[in-house]
VEXZA-683278 format. One record per residue (C-alpha): residue number from 1; x, y, z. Coordinates in Angstrom, 1 decimal. Layout:
% residues N
NUM; X; Y; Z
...
***
This chain:
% residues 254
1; -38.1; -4.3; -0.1
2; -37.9; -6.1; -3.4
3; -35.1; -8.1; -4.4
4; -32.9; -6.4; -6.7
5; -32.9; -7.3; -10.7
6; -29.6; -8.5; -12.1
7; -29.3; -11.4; -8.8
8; -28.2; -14.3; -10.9
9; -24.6; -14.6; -11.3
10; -23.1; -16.7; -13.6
11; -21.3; -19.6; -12.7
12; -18.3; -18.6; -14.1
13; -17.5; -16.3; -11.6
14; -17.2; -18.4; -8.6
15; -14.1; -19.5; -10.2
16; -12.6; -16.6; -12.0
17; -12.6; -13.4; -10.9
18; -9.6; -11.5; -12.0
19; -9.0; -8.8; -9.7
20; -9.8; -10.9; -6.0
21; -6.4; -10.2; -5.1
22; -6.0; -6.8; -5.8
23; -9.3; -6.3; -4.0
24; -8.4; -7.8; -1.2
25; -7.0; -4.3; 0.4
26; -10.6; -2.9; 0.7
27; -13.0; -3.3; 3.3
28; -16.6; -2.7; 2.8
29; -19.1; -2.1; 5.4
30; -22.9; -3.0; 4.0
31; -25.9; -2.0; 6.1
32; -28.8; -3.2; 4.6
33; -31.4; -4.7; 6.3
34; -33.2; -6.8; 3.9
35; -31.7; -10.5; 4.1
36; -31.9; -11.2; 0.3
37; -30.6; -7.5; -0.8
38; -27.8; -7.9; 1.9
39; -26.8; -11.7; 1.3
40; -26.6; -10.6; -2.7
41; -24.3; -8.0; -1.6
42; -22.0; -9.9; 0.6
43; -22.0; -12.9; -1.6
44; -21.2; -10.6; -4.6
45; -17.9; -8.6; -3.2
46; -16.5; -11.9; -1.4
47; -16.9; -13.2; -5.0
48; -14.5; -10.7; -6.1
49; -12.1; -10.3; -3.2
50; -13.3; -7.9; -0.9
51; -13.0; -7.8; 2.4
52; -16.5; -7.5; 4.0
53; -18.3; -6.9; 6.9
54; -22.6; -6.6; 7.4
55; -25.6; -5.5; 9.7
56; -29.1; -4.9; 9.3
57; -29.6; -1.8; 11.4
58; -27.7; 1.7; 11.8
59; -26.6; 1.9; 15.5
60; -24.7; -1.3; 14.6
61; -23.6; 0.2; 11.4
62; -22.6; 3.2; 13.2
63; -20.6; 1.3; 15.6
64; -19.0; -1.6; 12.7
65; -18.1; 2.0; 11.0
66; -16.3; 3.1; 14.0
67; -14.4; 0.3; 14.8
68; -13.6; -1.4; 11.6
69; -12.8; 2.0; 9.5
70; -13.9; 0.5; 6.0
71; -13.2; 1.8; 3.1
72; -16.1; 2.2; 2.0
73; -19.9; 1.7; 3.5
74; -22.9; 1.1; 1.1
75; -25.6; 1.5; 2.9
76; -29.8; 1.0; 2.4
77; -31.7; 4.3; 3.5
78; -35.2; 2.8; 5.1
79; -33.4; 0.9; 7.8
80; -35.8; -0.3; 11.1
81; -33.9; 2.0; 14.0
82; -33.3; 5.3; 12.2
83; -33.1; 6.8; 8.8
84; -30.1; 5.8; 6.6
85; -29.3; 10.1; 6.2
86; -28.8; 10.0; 9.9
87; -26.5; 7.5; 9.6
88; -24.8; 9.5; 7.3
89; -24.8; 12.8; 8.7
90; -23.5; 11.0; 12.2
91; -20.5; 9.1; 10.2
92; -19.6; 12.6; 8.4
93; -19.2; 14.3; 12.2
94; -16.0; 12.1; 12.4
95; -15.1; 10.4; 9.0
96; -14.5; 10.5; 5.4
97; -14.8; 7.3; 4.1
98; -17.0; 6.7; 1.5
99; -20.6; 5.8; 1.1
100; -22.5; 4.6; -1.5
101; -26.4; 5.0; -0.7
102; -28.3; 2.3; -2.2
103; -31.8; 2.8; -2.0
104; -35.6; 2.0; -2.9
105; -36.4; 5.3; -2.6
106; -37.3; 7.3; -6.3
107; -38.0; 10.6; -5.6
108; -34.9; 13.7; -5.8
109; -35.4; 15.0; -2.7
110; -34.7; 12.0; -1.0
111; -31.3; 11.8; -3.0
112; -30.5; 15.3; -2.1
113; -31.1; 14.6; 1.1
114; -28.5; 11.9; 1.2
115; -26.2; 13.5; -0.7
116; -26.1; 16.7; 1.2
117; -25.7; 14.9; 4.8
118; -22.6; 13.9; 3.3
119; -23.4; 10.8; 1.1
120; -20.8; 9.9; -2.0
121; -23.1; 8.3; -4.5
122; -27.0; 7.1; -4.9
123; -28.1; 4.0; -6.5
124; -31.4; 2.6; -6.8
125; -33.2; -0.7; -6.6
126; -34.0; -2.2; -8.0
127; -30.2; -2.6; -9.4
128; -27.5; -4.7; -11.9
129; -24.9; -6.1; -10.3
130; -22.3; -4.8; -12.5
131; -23.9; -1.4; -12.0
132; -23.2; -2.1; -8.1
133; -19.9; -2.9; -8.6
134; -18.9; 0.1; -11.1
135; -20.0; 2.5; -8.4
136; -17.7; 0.5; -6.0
137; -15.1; 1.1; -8.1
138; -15.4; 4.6; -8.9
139; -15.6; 5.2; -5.2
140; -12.7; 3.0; -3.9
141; -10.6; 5.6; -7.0
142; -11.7; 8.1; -4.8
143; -10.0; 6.2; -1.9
144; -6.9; 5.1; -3.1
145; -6.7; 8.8; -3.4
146; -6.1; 9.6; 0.0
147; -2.9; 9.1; 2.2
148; -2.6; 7.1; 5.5
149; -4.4; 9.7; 7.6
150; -7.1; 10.2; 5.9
151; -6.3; 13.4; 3.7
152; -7.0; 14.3; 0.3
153; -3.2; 13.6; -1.3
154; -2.7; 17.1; -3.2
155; -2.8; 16.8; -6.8
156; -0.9; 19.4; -9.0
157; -2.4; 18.1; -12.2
158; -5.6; 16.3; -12.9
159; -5.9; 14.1; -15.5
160; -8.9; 12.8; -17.4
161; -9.3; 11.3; -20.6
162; -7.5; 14.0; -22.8
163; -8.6; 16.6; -20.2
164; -5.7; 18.1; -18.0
165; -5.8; 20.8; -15.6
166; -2.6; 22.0; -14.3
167; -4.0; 23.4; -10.9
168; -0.3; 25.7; -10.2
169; -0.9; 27.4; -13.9
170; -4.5; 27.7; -13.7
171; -4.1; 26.1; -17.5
172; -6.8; 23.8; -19.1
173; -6.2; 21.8; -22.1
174; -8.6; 19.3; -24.0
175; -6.2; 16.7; -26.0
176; -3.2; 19.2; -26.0
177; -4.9; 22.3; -27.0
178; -5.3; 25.2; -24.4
179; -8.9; 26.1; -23.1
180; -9.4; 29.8; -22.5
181; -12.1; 30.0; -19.3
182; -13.4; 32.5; -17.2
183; -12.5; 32.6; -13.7
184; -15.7; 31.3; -12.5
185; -16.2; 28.6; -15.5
186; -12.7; 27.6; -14.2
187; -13.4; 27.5; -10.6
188; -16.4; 25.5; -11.6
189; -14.5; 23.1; -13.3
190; -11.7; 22.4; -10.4
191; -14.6; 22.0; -8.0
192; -15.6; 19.1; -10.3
193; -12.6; 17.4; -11.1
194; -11.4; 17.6; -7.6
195; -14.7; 15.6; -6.3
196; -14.2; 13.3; -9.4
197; -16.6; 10.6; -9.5
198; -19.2; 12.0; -7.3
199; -22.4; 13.3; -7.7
200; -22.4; 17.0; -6.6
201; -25.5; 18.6; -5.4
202; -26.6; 21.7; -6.6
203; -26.4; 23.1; -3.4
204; -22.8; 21.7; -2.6
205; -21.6; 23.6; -6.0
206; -23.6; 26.8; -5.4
207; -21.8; 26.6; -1.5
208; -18.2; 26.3; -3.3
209; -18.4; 28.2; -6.3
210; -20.5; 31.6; -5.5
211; -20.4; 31.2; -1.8
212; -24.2; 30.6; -1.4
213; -27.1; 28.6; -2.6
214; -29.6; 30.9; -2.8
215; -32.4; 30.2; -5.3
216; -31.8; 32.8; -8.0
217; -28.2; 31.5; -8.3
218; -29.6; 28.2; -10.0
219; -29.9; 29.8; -13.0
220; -26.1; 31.0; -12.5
221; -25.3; 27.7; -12.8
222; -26.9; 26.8; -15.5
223; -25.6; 29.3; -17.6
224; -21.5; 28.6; -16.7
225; -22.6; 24.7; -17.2
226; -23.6; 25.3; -19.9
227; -20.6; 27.4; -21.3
228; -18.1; 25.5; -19.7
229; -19.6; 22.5; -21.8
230; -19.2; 24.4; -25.1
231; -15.4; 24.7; -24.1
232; -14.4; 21.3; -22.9
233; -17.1; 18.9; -24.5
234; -16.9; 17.5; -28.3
235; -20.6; 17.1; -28.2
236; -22.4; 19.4; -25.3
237; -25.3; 17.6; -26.3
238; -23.7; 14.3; -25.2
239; -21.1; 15.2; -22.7
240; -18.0; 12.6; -21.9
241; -16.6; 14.7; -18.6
242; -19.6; 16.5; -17.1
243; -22.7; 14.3; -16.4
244; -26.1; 15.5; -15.2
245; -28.2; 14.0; -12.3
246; -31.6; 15.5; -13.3
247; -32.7; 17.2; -10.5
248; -30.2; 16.9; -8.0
249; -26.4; 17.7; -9.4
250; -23.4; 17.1; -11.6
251; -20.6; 14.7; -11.4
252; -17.2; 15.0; -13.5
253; -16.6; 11.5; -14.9
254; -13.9; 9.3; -13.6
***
């Protein structure tokens, strides 16, 4: 694999690095079995504070996973004992946490596939470092969201950069005014903003919003994105809440 872009970091940051202590509380997991990819890693989130912990192969990342509970596991797909999505789908049969695929490999279906065994987010390499570490972020959000056990803590009202949704009144307001949405534009939207920050398949959405994912209800989707859009976006064209991942899903902003 080829060393990611983005590798040199300045030397600055071996001495100042704002937020060490308040990243100190997470534990990261990396399985990656590329020395230089892995080692960049590593060196990177002990730079900032993190707590980490690495192997090169997926039964020992399967086994780190299960003993350590992490916060958080990034792991590399094309790893020498099995395939990454295996990982995955084994560490979704009895945990949550969150993982952060990052990858070499290009093509959607590959993303999908990680994605739908249960994967949180998709990055590939070659990739920045600050990139890496704003993914990190968004997913330890996710995180801090959860209680002691493990559960998603049960918000009432969701928040989000003028957006609100007050889940008990079934309201929606955009900077104060109220948003008038259909049932299913607004069962849309709170599928969305409840998985904030993470890329949504199209499948997973079809799954939780009409109940299947049958072919003919892409274009469904489309449609109510679309509209939904129109409603909650200043600019459709240039969305601030709802992102697209080109062939493979949406992900509300966080």
């Amino acid at each position: 694999m080829a060393w990611a872009k983005g590798t040199v970091i300045e030397e600055r940051e071996w001495f100042v690095v704002a937020d060490a202590s308040e990243n100190g509380r997470f534990s990261i997991l990396v399985v990656e079995d590329d020395p230089a990819v892995r080692n960049l890693i590593v060196m990177t989130l002990d730079l900032r504070g993190y707590r980490v912990e690495s192997v090169d192969r997926g039964a020992a990342g399967l086994m780190a996973a299960a003993s350590t509970n992490p916060d958080l596991v990034i792991l590399d797909l094309g790893l020498p004992d099995m395939d990454g999505s295996e990982v995955i789908a084994k560490i979704r049969s009895w945990s949550q946490v969150a993982i952060l695929v990052v990858s070499a490999r290009l093509e959607d279906a590959d993303k999908v596939a990680a994605l739908d065994a249960g994967a949180d987010d998709y990055i590939v390499k070659p990739f920045s470092v600050d990139e890496l570490l704003a993914r990190i972020r968004v997913a330890l959000r996710r995180v801090q969201r959860r209680d002691a056990g493990g559960a998603a803590v049960v918000q009432n009202v969701y928040d989000n950069a003028g957006l609100r949704i007050d889940y008990a009144a079934a309201r929606v307001t955009v900077d104060g005014d109220e948003v008038h949405l259909t049932p299913m534009e607004y069962k849309l939207l709170c599928v969305l903003a409840r998985n904030a920050g993470k890329v949504l398949t199209h499948n997973y959405i079809l799954k939780e919003v009409w109940g299947s994912a049958l072919t003919s209800d892409m274009a469904s989707l489309r449609v109510f994105m679309a509209t939904l859009r129109k409603k909650i976006e200043a600019d459709p064209s240039h969305p601030k809440y709802i992102q697209t991942h080109v062939g493979i899903g949406y992900r509300m902003s966080d």
